[in-house]
DOFINU-587309 format. One record per atom (N, C-alpha, C): residue in one letter; x, y, z. Coordinates in steps of 0.05 Angstrom, whole numbers, plus 5000, padded with zeros to 4 digits. Each point is the difference from the previous one (the first is absolute). Last residue first. Layout:
<atoms>
aXYZ/...
</atoms>
This chain:
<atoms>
x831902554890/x498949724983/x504250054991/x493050685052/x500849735003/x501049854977/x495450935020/x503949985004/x500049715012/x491550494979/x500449715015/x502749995004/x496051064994/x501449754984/x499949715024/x494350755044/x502949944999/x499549824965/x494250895037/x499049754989/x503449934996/x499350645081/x499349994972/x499249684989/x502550255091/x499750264992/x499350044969/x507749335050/x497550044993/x498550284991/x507749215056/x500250224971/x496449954997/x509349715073/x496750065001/x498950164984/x509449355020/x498550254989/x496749934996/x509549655076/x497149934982/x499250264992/x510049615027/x497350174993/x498949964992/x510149705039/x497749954996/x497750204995/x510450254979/x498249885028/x497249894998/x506950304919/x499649725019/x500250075032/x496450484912/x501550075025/x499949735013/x497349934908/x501650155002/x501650145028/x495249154943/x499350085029/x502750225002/x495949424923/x500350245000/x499950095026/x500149154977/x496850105007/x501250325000/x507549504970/x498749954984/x496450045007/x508050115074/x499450054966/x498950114984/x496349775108/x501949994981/x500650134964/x489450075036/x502749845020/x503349894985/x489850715021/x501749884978/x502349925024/x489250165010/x502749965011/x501749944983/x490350425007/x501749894983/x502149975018/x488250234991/x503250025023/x501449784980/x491250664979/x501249844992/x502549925016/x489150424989/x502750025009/x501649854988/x489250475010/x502049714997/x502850195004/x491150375013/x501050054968/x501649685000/x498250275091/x498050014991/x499849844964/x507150305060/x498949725012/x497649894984/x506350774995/x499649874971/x498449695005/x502850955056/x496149964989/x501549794972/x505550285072/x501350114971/x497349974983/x500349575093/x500850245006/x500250254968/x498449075004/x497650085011/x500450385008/x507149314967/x497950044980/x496850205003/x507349855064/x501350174971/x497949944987/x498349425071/x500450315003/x500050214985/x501349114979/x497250024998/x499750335011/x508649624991/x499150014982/x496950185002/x504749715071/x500150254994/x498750064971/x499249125028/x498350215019/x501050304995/x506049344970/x496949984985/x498050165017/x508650005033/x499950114976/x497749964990/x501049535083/x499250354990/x501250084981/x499349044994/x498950185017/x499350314997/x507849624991/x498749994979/x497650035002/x504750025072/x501350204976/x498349984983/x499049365063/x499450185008/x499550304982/x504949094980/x497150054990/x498250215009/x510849794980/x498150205020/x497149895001/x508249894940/x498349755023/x499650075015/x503650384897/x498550005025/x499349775014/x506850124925/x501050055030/x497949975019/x497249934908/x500849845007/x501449925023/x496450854961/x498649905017/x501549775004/x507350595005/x496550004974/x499549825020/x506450345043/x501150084985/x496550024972/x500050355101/x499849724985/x501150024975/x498950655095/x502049924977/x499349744991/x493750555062/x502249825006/x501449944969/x492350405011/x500950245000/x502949895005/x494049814929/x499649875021/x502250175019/x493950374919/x502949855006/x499949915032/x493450384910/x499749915020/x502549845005/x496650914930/x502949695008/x498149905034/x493350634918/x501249985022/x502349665005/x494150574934/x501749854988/x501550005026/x491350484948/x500349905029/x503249754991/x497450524926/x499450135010/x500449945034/x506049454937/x497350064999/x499750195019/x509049744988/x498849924974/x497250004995/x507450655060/x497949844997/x499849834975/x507750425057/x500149924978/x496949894995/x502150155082/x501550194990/x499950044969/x494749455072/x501450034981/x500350264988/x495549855094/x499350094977/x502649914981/x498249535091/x500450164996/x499650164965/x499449305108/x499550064973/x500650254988/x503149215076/x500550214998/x498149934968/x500249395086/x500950064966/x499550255008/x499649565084/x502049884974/x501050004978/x495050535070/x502849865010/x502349874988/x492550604950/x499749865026/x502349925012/x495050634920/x501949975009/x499649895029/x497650634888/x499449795042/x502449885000/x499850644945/x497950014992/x498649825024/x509750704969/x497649775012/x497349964999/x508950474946/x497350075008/x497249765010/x511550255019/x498149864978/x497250125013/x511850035019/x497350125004/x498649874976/x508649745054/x500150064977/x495950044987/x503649625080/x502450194994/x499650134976/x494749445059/x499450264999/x502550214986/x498048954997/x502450165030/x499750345008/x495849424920/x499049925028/x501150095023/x503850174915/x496750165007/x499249945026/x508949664972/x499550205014/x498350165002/x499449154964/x501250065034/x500450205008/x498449934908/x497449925014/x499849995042/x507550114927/x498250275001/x498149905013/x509049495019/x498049984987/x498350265007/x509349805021/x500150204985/x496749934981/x504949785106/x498949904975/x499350234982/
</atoms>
């Protein structure tokens, strides 16, 4: 498979980890959009979240979340987790990811 995220998780292709369990993998964006701006990926191939039926997975992605947050001091200040999905959610690597953004005052980037 020619996904970048498979081959973080495969050790093939280097990153700057941040945690890491059986099932997810975390890691620094390469590309930040905030000072703390860590990918949370599941380490099994999903295409987005709609593939997921893990609940286990999901799971620890939210638990890594809290990690990353506690590990990068934004547990405190707040945070923000995002999943983009398909398309039109702007989901640019289609393997599943959760972003963990923080480290400053965020925009609502809602509406």
């Amino acid at each position: 498979m020619g996904c970048i995220f498979c081959k973080i998780a495969g050790n093939e292709v280097p990153s700057n980890k941040v945690y890491e369990d059986d099932l997810v993998l975390a890691f620094d964006d390469i590309q930040p959009m905030a000072p703390v701006h860590t990918i949370i990926i599941p380490k099994k191939h999903y295409l987005g979240i709609n593939d997921l039926d893990d609940k286990e997975i999901w799971f620890a992605m939210l638990k890594a979340a809290q990690e990353v947050a506690k590990r990068k001091g934004a547990d405190k200040s707040g945070y923000r987790l995002v999943i983009n999905s398909g398309e039109h959610g702007t989901q640019v690597v289609k393997h599943l990811h959760l972003h963990v953004l923080g480290g400053r005052q965020l925009e609502s980037g809602l509406g």
